[in-house]
N, C-alpha and C positions, 0 to 999 in steps of 0.2 A: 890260553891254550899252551900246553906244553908239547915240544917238539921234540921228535928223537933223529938224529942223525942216518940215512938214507943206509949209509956206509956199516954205521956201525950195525942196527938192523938187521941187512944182511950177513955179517959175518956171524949175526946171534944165530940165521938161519941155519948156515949151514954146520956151526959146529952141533947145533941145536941137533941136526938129524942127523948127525955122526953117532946120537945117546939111544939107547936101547928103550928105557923107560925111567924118564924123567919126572921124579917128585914134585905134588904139587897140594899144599892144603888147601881148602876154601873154608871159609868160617862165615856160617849164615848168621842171619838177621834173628831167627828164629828158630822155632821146632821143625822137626823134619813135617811136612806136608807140600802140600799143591803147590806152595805160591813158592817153592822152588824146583818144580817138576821137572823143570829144564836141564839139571844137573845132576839129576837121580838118572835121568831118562838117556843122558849120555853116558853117565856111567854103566847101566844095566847093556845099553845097547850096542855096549865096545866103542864109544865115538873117542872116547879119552884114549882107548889102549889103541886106537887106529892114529892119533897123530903123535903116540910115543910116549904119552904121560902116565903117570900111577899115580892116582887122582884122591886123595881122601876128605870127605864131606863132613864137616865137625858142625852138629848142629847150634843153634844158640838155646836163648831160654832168657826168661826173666832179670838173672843176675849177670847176663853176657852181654859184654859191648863189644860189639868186632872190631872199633876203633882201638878200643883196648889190648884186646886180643892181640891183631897185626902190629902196634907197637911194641911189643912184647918178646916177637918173633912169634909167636903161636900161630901162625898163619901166613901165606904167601900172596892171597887175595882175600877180600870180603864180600858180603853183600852187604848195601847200607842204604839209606836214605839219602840222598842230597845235602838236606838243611843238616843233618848229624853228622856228613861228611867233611860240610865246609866249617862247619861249628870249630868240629876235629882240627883243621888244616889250621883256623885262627888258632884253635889255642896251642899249634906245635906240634900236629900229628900231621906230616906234609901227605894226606892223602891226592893220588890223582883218580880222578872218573878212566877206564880204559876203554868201557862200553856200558851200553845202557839197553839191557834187554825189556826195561819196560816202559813203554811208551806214554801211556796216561796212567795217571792217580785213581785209587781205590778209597781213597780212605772219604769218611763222612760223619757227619754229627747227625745220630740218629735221637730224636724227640717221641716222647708222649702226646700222642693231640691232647692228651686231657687237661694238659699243659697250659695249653691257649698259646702256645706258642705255634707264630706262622710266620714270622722271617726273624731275620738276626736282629733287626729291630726293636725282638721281645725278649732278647740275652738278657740286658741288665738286669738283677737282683735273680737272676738262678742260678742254682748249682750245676757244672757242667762236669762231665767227669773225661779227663783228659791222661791220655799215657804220658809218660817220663820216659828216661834214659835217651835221649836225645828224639823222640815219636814229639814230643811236645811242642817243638820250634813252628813247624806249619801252623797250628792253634794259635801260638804267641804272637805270628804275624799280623794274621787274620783280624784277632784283635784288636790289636793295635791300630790297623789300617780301620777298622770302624772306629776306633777311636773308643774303646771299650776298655777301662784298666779291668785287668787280671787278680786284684790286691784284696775283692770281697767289701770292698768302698761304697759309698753309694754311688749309684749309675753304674757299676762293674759288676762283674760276674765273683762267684765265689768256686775255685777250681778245685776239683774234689781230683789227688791223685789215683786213677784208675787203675784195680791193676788188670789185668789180661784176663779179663772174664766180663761179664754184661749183668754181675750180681746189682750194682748202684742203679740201673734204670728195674729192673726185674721188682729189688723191693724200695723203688722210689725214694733213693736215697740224694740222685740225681735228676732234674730234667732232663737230661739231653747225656749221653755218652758219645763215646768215639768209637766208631765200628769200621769196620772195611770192607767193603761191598761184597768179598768172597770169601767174607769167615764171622764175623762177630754179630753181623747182623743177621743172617743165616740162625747165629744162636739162638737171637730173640724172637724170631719165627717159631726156630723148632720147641720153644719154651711155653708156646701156647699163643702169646701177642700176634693178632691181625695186621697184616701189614697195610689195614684198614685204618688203624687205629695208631700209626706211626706217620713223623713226618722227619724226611730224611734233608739234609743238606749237603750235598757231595760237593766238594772242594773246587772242582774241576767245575762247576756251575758256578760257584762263588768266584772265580775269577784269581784264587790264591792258590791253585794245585800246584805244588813242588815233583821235581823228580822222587820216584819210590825205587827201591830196587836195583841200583848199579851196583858194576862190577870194580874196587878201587884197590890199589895198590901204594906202596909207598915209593914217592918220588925218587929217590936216591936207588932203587931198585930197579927201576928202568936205565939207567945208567948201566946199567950190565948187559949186553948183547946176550948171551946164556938166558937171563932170566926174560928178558923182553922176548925172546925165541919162544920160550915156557907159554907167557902167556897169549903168544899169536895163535899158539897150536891151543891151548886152553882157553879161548874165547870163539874160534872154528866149530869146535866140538859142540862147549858150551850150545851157541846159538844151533848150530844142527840138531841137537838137545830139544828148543826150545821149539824150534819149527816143527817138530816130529809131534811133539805135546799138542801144541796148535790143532795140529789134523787130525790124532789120534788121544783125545782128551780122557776118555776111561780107560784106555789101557794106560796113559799116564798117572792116571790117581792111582789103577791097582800096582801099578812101578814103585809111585811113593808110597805106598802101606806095607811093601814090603819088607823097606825100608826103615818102617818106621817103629824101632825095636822096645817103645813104651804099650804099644798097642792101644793108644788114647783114641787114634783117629779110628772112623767108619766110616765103609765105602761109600754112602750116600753123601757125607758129606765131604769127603775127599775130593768124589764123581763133581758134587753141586760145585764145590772151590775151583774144580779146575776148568768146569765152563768160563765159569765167572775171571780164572787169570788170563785166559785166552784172549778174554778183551782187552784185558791190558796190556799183555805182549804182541797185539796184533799193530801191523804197520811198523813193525823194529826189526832191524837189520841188525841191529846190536850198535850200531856207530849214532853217538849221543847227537843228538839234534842242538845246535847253536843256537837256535830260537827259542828250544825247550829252556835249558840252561840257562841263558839269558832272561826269561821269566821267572825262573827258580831263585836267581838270584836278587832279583828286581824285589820280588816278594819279601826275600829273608833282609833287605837293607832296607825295606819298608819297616819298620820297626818303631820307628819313634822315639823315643828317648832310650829306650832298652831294645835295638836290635838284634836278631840273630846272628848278625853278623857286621860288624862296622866299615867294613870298606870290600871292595870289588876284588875276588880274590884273582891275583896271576897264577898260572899254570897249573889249577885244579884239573883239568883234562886232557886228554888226549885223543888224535883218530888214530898215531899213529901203527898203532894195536889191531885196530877193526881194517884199517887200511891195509894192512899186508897180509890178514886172517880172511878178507872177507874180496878181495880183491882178485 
């Protein structure tokens, strides 16, 4: 756990609100949609211009790593995954966690029944289709911990790089893809598949669900009172954001479509996505649960000879952001 000084903190406060409107980027994980409704929804609803920031939302995509991005300077926060956070932090990107607006895990290994597949016991010798760009490390664990090589060996799995569509299980390229409870699998419903005829494996059943979803900054930047101020008020907002979405879940999808200036998404599915985040930001306060964390990492050192991560990382997180924002 990283700590920031009580003292210094406060003087971030107050010169913090001596500033008219204070710059702030966020670089998502993703395209604009639901599963960051919380950040559109502060934005539209003035929570950002009410604690003094001028907020801009710079979506991701495919070829975007926000790990990337914020080392770069391109960004003053991100949103990431946990296991692609601390990946980051090992190999030299000093990411800290500030808050964690999402509570449980979405993501799933969605199957073919036609498959014969009915537990993970029936992985070896099929093709599983799996994201990259740091989406992978939760999978890699998993494995592992069954004691499953990844290498397409015999008794291992043969890992088909997925990209961000549900085409590999559609024309049975794959057994088994990687879905997320409020978007991918939703696709292969709407593609005509019975959800009769599917057999899902959600992460958070499997006993290997990682954090999704945090808010992370780079370490040497909280070292700035100014910018630590930045993000007390930009994590405030944030989660006021996120509780609003919570309650009012379709006027939050029609917020992010507004948003959303490729015009890919539709309301049905935006509406369906943002029930479906609701469950995952519900019970989050924004301030990262120590038990959470501590299972996240438990997971990603579960690894076995190639883990996601090789030793217990020091001062990936912090409260004291949610502490003075939420306090």
């Amino acid at each position: 756990m990283l700590r920031l000084t009580t003292g210094a903190l406060a003087l971030g406060l107050i010169a913090g609100g001596a500033q008219a409107a204070d710059d702030v980027t966020l670089q998502l994980k993703w395209v604009t949609q639901a599963q960051f409704a919380g950040y559109y929804v502060a934005l539209e609803k003035g929570f950002y211009e009410e604690e003094g920031l001028n907020v801009t939302i710079k979506p991701g995509g495919p070829d975007i790593a926000p790990p990337q991005v914020i080392a770069g300077g391109g960004a003053d926060v991100i949103v990431e995954w946990m296991p692609a956070a601390l990946a980051a932090r090992e190999r030299g990107v000093p990411l800290v966690n500030i808050a964690q607006p999402f509570k449980s895990s979405g993501m799933m290994l969605t199957c073919l029944k036609e498959t014969g597949i009915e537990s993970p016991a029936d992985f070896p010798g099929r093709t599983l289709g799996v994201w990259f760009f740091g989406n992978e490390y939760p999978f890699l664990s998993w494995m592992s911990q069954l004691g499953i090589p990844t290498d397409g060996s015999e008794g291992g799995v043969t890992v088909l790089k997925q990209g961000f569509n549900v085409d590999p299980l559609l024309q049975k390229q794959a057994d088994c893809i990687s879905t997320m409870t409020y978007n991918e699998y939703w696709q292969v419903i709407d593609a005509g598949i019975s959800p009769d005829d599917l057999i899902t494996f959600k992460y958070e059943d499997q006993g290997v669900a990682t954090l999704e979803d945090g808010l992370y900054v780079l370490e040497q930047n909280l070292a700035d009172p100014a910018f630590a101020d930045r993000m007390v008020r930009f994590v405030r907002a944030s989660m006021k954001g996120w509780k609003y979405a919570e309650e009012n879940p379709d006027e939050a999808a029609m917020i992010v479509l507004e948003y959303d200036d490729t015009g890919a998404q539709t309301e049905a599915h935006q509406k369906r996505m943002m029930a479906e985040i609701a469950k995952l930001t519900a019970g989050s306060d924004g301030r990262l649960d120590p038990d959470d964390y501590a299972r996240t990492v438990a997971t990603l050192l579960a690894g076995g000879s190639d883990p996601v991560i090789s030793a217990e990382p020091v001062g990936a997180w912090t409260h004291a952001i949610t502490d003075a924002a939420l306090n």
